[in-house]
N, C-alpha and C positions, 0 to 999 in steps of 0.2 A: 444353227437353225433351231427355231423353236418347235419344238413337238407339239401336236394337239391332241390331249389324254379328253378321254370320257372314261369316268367311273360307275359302272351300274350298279345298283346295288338297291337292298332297301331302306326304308327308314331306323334309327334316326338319321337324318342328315343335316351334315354343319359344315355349310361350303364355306366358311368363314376359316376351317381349317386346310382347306385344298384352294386358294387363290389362284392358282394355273393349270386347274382342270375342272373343266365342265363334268359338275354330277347328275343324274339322269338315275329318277326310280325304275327299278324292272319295267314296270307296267307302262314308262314311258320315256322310254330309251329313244335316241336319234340314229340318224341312217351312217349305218359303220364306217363309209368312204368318207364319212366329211370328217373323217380325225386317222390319225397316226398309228395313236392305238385304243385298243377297249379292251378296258380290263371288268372282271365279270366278277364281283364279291359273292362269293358263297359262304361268306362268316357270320352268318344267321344261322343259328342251330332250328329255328321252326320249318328251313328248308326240307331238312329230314324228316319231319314228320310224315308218316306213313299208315294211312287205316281205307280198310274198305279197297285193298288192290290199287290204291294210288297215292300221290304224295302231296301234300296238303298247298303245295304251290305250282301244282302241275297247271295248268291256265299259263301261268309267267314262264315256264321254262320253256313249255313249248315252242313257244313266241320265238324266244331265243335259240332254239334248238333250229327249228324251219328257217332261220335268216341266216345260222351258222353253216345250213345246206348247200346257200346259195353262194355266187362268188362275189369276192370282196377282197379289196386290196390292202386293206390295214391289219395290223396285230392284233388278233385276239389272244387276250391271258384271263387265263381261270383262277382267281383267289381264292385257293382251297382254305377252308375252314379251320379255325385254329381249334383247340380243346372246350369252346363254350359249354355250358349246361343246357339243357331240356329236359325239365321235370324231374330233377335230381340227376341226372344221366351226364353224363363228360359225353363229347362228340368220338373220343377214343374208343368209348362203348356202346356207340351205335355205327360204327365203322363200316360195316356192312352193307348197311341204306347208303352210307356216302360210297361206297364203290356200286350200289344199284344204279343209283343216282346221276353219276358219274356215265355210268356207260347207257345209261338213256338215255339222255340227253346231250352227252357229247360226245360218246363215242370214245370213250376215254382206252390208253394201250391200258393191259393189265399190271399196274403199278400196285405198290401196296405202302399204303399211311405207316410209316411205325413209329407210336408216340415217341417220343423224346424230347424235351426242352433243350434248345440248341441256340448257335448262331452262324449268322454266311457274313462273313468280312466284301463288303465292296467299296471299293476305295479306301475313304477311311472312315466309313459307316460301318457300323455294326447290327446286323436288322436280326430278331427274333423268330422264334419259331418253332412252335408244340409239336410237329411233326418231319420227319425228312422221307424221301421219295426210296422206294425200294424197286428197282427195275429190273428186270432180266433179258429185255429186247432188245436187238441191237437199232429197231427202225426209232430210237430215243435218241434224241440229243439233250447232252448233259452240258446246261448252259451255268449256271452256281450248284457250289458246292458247299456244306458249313463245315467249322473249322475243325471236326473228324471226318475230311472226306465223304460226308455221303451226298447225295445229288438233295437240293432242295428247289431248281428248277429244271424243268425239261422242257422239250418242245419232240410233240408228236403228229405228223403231216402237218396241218397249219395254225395248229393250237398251241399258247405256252402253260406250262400248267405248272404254279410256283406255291409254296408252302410256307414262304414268307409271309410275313404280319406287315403288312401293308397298310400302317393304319395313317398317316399320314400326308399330307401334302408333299416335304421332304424325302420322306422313302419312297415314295413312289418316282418322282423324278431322280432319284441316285440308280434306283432297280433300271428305270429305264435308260438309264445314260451307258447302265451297264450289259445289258441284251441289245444293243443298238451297235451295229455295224462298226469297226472300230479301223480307221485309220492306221496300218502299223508302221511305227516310226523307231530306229534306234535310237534310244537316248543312250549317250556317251556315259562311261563308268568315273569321268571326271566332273559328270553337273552338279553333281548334288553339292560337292567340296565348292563350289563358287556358292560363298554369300555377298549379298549385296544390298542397299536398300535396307528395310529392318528385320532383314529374315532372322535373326539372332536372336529378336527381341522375338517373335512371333513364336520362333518354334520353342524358346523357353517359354512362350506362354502356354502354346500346347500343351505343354508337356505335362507342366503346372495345372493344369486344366483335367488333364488324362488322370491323374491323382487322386486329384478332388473328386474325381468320379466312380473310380473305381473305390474310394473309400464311400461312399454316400453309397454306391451297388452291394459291397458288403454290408454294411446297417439294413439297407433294405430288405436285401436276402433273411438275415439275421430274424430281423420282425416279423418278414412275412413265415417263416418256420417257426418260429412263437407264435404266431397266428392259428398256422396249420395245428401246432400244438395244443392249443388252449382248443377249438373246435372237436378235435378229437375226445376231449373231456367233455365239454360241451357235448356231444351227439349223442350221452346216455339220457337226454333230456327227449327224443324220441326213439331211441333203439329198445329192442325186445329178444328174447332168445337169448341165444351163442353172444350175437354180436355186443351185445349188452353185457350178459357175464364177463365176459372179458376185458371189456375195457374196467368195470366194476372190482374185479381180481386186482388187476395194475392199481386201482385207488386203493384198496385195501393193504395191500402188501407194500405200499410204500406208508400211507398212513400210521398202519398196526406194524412195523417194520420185520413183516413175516412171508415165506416163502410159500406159496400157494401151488409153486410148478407138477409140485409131485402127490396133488390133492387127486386121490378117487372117487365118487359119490357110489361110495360101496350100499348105501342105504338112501339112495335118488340125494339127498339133499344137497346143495349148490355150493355149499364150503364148511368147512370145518377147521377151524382153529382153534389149535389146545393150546394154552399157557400153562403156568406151573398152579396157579390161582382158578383160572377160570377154561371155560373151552366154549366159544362161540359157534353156535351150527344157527346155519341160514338158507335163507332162500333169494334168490333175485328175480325180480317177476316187472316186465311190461307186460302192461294191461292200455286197454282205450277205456276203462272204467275207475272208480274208486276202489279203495281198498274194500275186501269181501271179507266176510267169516271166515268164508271157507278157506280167505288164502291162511289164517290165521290155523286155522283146524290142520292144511296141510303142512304145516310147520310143525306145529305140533307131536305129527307122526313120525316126524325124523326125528324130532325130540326123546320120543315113548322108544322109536328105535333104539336109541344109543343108548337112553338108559337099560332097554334089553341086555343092550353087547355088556356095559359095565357090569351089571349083574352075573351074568356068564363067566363073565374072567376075572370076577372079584374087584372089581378096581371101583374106585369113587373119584368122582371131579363133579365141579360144579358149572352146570350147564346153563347158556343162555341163548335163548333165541333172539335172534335178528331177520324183520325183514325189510327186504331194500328193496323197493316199489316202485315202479314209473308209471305214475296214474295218469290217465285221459290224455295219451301217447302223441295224441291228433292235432289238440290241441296247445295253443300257447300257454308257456307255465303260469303265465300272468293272470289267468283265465280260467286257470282248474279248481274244482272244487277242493274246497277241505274235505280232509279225512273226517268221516262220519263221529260224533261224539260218541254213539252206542259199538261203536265199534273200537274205538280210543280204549274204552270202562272194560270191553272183554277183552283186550290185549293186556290191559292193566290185570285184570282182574283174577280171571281165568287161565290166559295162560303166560304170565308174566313176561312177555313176549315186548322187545321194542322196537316198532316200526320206522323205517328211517324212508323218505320220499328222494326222488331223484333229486329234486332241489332241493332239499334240505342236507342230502348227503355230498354236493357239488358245491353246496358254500362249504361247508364242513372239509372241505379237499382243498378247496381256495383259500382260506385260511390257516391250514397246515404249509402250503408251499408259499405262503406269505408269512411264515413265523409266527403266526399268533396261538399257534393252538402246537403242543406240544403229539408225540406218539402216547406218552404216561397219559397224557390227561388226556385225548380220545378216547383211549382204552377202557380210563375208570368212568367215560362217560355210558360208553357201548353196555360197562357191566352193570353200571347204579340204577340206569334211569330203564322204567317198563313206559309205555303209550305210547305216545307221541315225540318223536325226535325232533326238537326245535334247534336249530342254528339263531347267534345271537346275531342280530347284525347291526 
């Protein structure tokens, strides 16, 4: 028997992907008895939006809330939200509004999201999924499970409520074939051993097929965690603070190949690196502006510091300021001003100081882990050159 799916959901929609189930926008959804089941996407992160005591889609939910009142004899399932973004935000970290959300509107048991990237084996699909279902009630029935035991769909009074990534034509019809009333038959522990027909050829093809797969899943993975990596370097191109020095320390210390762990800013300044030659003291600074005087001036004072401390204990090294800048934070790098000229001539000039920019210190780091620029020759760059730090490119 053929099932008849409605998917509700919002825009975008490309029913060219769902062939065997009618899609229906929130705002104009069909009447729930004339299909099998209805399933309810909530993998729009703007559903969470919350300002002013309500949520920025409350009008559409309602709708669905007051019809979920009434009675109806098809399956309703709730497709809980995967990990999307909203204004920088993972839906992992607005989890809160999705359990407000949740029990406004449907009345949901108290379950609890816990992030985790996972999978639930049905048949022989394998469906995805940023979160699994944590329950403590017994009025839960635990209909899938992913491949560490935890529940990733339920059904509570007459709702299903699934954490699978449903994003397909195909997984939707496998999900449903698999929550759907199940005929139980024994099959004998001798059928599998009959082949016949081209089952020989088929399941070597499988199998062959399963391979290609799971090596093309690892490449994948592979890139996408170089991906995640390379971003992580990339996001000193608008972080400030802590979050910024730090990832800035890791560039350093792998560049200048020095240990930074056991660094204290006994005198405020942001790092201190002594050679045998030279001893760099710095500063790291996000700013939404260009570089100042004054960042210049306050470099300085860690400067006048140290040379205090050397004085003090007799000692002599040769000192260099560096400062590592992330100018007009806001905006794209492509689009920020240059560093002022009259302020280039007083870093030159006055306090022999060399300024290095978030992009120009992030090709400078891209061309170290691409080979082209040695630690020796950073080094002797950091100490030679005062003004303006250019990367060649």
């Amino acid at each position: 028997m053929v099932q008849k799916i409605q998917l509700i959901k919002y825009p975008p929609i490309n029913r060219d992907n769902f062939p065997d189930i009618k899609i229906n926008q929130i705002t104009h959804f069909e009447a729930f008895d004339t299909f099998d089941y209805n399933l309810i996407s909530l993998n729009e992160p703007s559903i969470f939006k919350y300002a002013n005591n309500m949520f920025a889609r409350a009008n559409d939910f309602s709708s669905i809330s007051k019809r979920l009142k009434k009675p109806y004899s098809s399956e309703v399932i709730i497709l809980l939200p995967q990990n999307k973004y909203i204004d920088k935000i993972g839906i992992k970290d607005k989890i809160n509004m999705v359990y407000k959300f949740l029990n406004l509107y449907f009345n949901s048991p108290p379950f609890e999201l816990i992030f985790e990237k996972n999978k639930t084996k049905i048949g022989n699909v394998e469906l995805t999924a940023d979160f699994y279902l944590d329950i403590n009630i017994d009025s839960c029935e635990i209909i899938t499970k992913n491949t560490n035991d935890n529940a990733t769909t339920i059904k509570h009074e007459n709702i299903i409520y699934t954490t699978l990534n449903l994003e397909n034509n195909n997984n939707i019809i496998h999900f449903i074939k698999e929550i759907e009333p199940k005929e139980i038959i024994d099959i004998p522990d001798w059928f599998d051993e009959i082949e016949m027909f081209d089952d020989e050829e088929k399941k070597l093809f499988i199998e062959q097929r399963k391979q290609e797969i799971q090596l093309l899943e690892e490449k994948i993975t592979t890139a996408e965690n170089k991906l995640e990596e390379n971003n992580y370097y990339k996001s000193i191109l608008y972080k400030q603070g802590k979050p910024l020095v730090k990832i800035v320390f890791k560039m350093l210390e792998e560049m200048l190949n020095y240990n930074l762990s056991e660094f204290k800013d006994v005198y405020k300044e942001d790092f201190l690196i002594e050679f045998n030659d030279i001893t760099f003291i710095g500063e790291i600074k996000g700013v939404n502006s260009n570089v100042k005087k004054g960042h210049l001036a306050q470099l300085d004072d860690h400067v006048t510091d140290r040379e205090d401390y050397l004085d003090e204990n007799n000692k002599e090294e040769i000192i260099k300021p560096l400062l590592i800048i992330n100018t007009f934070i806001k905006k794209n790098p492509y689009e920020r001003e240059e560093v002022d000229e009259t302020t280039i001539k007083k870093a030159e000039e006055k306090y022999e100081t060399l300024i290095i920019t978030s992009v120009a210190f992030l090709k400078l780091y891209e061309k170290f882990k691409n080979n082209e620029i040695t630690t020796e020759e950073i080094k002797n760059r950091f100490k030679d050159e005062i003004g303006l730090f250019k990367y060649e490119t």
